[in-house]
Every structure is written in C-alpha cells, then in structure tokens.
N, C-alpha and C positions, 0 to 999 in steps of 0.2 A: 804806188810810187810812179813818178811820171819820167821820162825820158830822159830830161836833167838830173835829173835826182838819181836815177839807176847810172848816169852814164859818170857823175862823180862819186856816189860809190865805192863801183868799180874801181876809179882811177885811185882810190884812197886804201883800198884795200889788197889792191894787184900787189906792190911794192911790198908791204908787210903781207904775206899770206900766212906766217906762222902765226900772228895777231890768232887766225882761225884754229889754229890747234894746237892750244894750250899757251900763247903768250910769249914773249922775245923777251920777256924783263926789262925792258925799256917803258919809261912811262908814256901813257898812251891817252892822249884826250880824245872822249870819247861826245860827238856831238849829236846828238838828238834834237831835229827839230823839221817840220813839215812843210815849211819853207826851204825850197835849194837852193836858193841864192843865200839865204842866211847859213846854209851849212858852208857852200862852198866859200862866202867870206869868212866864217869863222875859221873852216880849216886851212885857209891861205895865211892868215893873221897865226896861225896856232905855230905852220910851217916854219912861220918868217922869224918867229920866235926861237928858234931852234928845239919845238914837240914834235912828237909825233902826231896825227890827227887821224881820225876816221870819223865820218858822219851816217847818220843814220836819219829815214822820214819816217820814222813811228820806233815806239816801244819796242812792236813786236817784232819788226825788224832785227833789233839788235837783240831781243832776247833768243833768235837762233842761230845767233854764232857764240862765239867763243871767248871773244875781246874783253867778258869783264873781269876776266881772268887774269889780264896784264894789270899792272901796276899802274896807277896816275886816277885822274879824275873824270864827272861826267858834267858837260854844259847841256840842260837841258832846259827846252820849252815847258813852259806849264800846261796851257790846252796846245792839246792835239786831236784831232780826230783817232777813236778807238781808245786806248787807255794814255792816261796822263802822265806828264812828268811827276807828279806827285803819289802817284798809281805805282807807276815804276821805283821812286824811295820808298813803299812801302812797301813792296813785295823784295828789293832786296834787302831792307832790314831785317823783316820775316824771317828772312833764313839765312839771315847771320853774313851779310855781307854790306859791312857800312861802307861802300866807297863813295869817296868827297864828292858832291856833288853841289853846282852850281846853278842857281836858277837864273835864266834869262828869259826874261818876257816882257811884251808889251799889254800886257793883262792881268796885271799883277796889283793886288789890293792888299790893307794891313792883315786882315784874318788868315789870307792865304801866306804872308809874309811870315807869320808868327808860327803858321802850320808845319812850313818847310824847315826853318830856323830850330821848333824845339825837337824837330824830328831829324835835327843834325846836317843840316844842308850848310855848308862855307861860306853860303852867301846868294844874296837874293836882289839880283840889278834887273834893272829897266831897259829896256829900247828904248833908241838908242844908247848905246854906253861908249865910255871913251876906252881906247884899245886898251891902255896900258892900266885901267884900273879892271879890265877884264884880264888882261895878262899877270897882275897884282893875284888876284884869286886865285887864279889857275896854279901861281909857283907857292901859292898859302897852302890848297887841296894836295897838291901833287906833294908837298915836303909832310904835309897830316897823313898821307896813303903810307910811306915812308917810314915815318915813325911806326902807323901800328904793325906796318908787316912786319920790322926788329921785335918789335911788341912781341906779336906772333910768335915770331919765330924763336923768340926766347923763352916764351910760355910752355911751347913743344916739345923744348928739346929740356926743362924742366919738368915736365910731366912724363919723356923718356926715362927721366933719370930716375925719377919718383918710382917705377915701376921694377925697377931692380933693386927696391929696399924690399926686404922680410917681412912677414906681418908686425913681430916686435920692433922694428927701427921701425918701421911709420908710428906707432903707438908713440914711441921715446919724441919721434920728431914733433908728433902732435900737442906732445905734453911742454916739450921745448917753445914751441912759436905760444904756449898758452903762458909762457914767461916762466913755467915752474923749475925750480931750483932741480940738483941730483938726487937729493935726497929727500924729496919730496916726492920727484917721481920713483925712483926707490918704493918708495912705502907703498906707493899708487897701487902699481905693476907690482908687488909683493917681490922685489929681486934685489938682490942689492947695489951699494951706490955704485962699487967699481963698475957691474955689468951693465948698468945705464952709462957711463962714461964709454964702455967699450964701443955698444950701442950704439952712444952718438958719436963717437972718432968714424964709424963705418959709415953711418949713413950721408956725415960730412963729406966724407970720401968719395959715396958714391954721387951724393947730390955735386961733387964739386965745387965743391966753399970753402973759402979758407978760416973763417971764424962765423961767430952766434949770428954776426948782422948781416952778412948773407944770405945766412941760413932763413932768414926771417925776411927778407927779402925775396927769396925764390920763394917762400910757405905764401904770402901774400899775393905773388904772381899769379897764383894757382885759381883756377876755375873754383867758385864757392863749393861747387860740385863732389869735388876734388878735397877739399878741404870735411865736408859733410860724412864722406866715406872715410875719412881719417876719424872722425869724431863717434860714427857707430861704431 
C-alpha cells in the first residue's frame, strides 16, 4: 500500500474505529480497489451521499479487519494485484457470508460479467460510471443487506423456538407442515386425535403462531437441515 493509500485509510477508519471490533450497525460501504484515487473518489461520493465509507488497496487488506461484519455493501475492483475481487466473492460465499457486492472495473468483459452476476453480485459497471447510477446500486445492495439480515434474524430466533419443542411436538410439527390432517397423524404416531391437538396447541405456543399458516411459514424458514432432522 503506498502513502496515499495508507494515509486515506487511516482517515477513513479513524472516525468509525468500532467498524474494527465488531461493527456500529450502520450500513457501511466497503471499497476495495488498488487505485487511491479511485478509493478516495469513491469514498468522498459514498460520504456526500449520506454512507458510511472505508476503502481498502487489496483483498487482504480488508480480510484483517473486522468491517464485513457491519451491515451495507462491497464496491469492488476485479483485478488487483494478489487475489481478486472475484477471488474475494468467493471465498465469502464459501463460508456463508453473501454480502452485496458491486463490481466496478475498467476490465470488465461478458464471461467475467456473467461469472460475478450468477455468483450474486448487484451489479457489474464499467469506468467510468455516472455517480448516481453507482449510488442507484449501492441504495439496491445496501436495502438486499437489510432484508437478509431480518431474514436472518427471523430464521434464528425460529430455530430458538424450535429447540424448546419435545421430541413428540417436533414429530406433530413435522407431520403438520407435511399437510396431514389430526387423525392421520393420530394413527401415524399411534396416539390419539385429542393428544395430537394437545401437541400442536403447545408447540403453536411455543413456536409463537397464531394459526396453521404461520406455522408453515416458520417450518419453511427453516434450514433444509433442520427440517431433515425433523424427518429422521
């Protein structure tokens, strides 16, 4: 990293230092690219929009700090020297972190466009681009970050809930989202209809639903995983 480059930075990351440990919840565009004048324009444009911005001149850079741990999106180059913007989508998809991410380059051809695209990238612009169809992107990335964290977050505290049903309320619950009636699962389970109704009035309760489409709703939310261990 050269002199420019470390000395904005610095000035990008002094202001937010919790960015470094563990994230402010504020959305946070994250720039990646080996050019510093292109960071510092980006993140001057990011500011004037009313984001947050830190820039980063490599990959690895940013893979040792903390930052993608915040909320919002990533503007990245494609080549760089050492590993790629495309290098870096794939090592955080690997391990389960799709955050939106944008590609901007001047070395940008169809195979690489279609590469970034079906591997979930927001978008894939050229240099020069005009400000506000890069700022267009960034409020697209940063509102998709948004959603899955509700996502998220609604999946977790559905899989909390899942974990204080009995073994027989998950068995009732499973039998439930597979459509089957009381007395069907009655016969299944060898128990009878009233103690499947018991069954599922408790684990309504506990799952926190107030009726069947709910219920099948939160069963759908669920990790296939999750669903697989219901079914052995």
């Amino acid at each position: 990293m050269n002199a420019i480059a470390d000395r904005s930075l610095s000035w990008r990351l002094e202001p937010s230092a919790a960015h470094r440990n563990g994230g402010t919840g504020h959305p946070l565009v994250i720039i990646v690219d080996d050019d510093a004048s292109v960071c510092e324009a980006l993140s001057e444009l990011m500011l004037s929009a009313g984001f947050e911005a830190v820039s980063f001149s490599s990959t690895q850079a940013l893979l040792q700090t903390n930052v993608l741990e915040n909320p919002g999106c990533l503007i990245l180059d494609v080549r760089m020297p050492g590993s790629s913007g495309l290098d870096l989508q794939h090592h955080l998809t690997s391990r389960g972190n799709p955050k939106p991410i944008i590609f901007l380059t001047a070395h940008g051809d169809i195979p690489m466009t279609v590469q970034a695209m079906k591997a979930g990238a927001v978008d894939f612009l050229t240099k020069p681009v005009r400000d506000q169809t890069l700022l267009d992107a960034v409020g697209t990335a940063i509102a998709l970050d948004a959603a899955r964290r509700i996502e998220a977050a609604r999946v977790k505290c559905y899989l909390e809930r899942l974990r204080t049903l009995t073994p027989r309320e998950r068995e009732v619950l499973y039998e439930v989202a597979r459509g089957r009636l009381n007395k069907q699962i009655a016969y299944d389970l060898g128990i009878s209809e009233v103690t499947v109704k018991l069954h599922r009035g408790n684990l309504m309760r506990k799952m926190e639903v107030a009726s069947i489409g709910e219920l099948i709703r939160a069963w759908e939310a669920l990790p296939v995983t999750e669903k697989e261990a219901n079914a052995a």
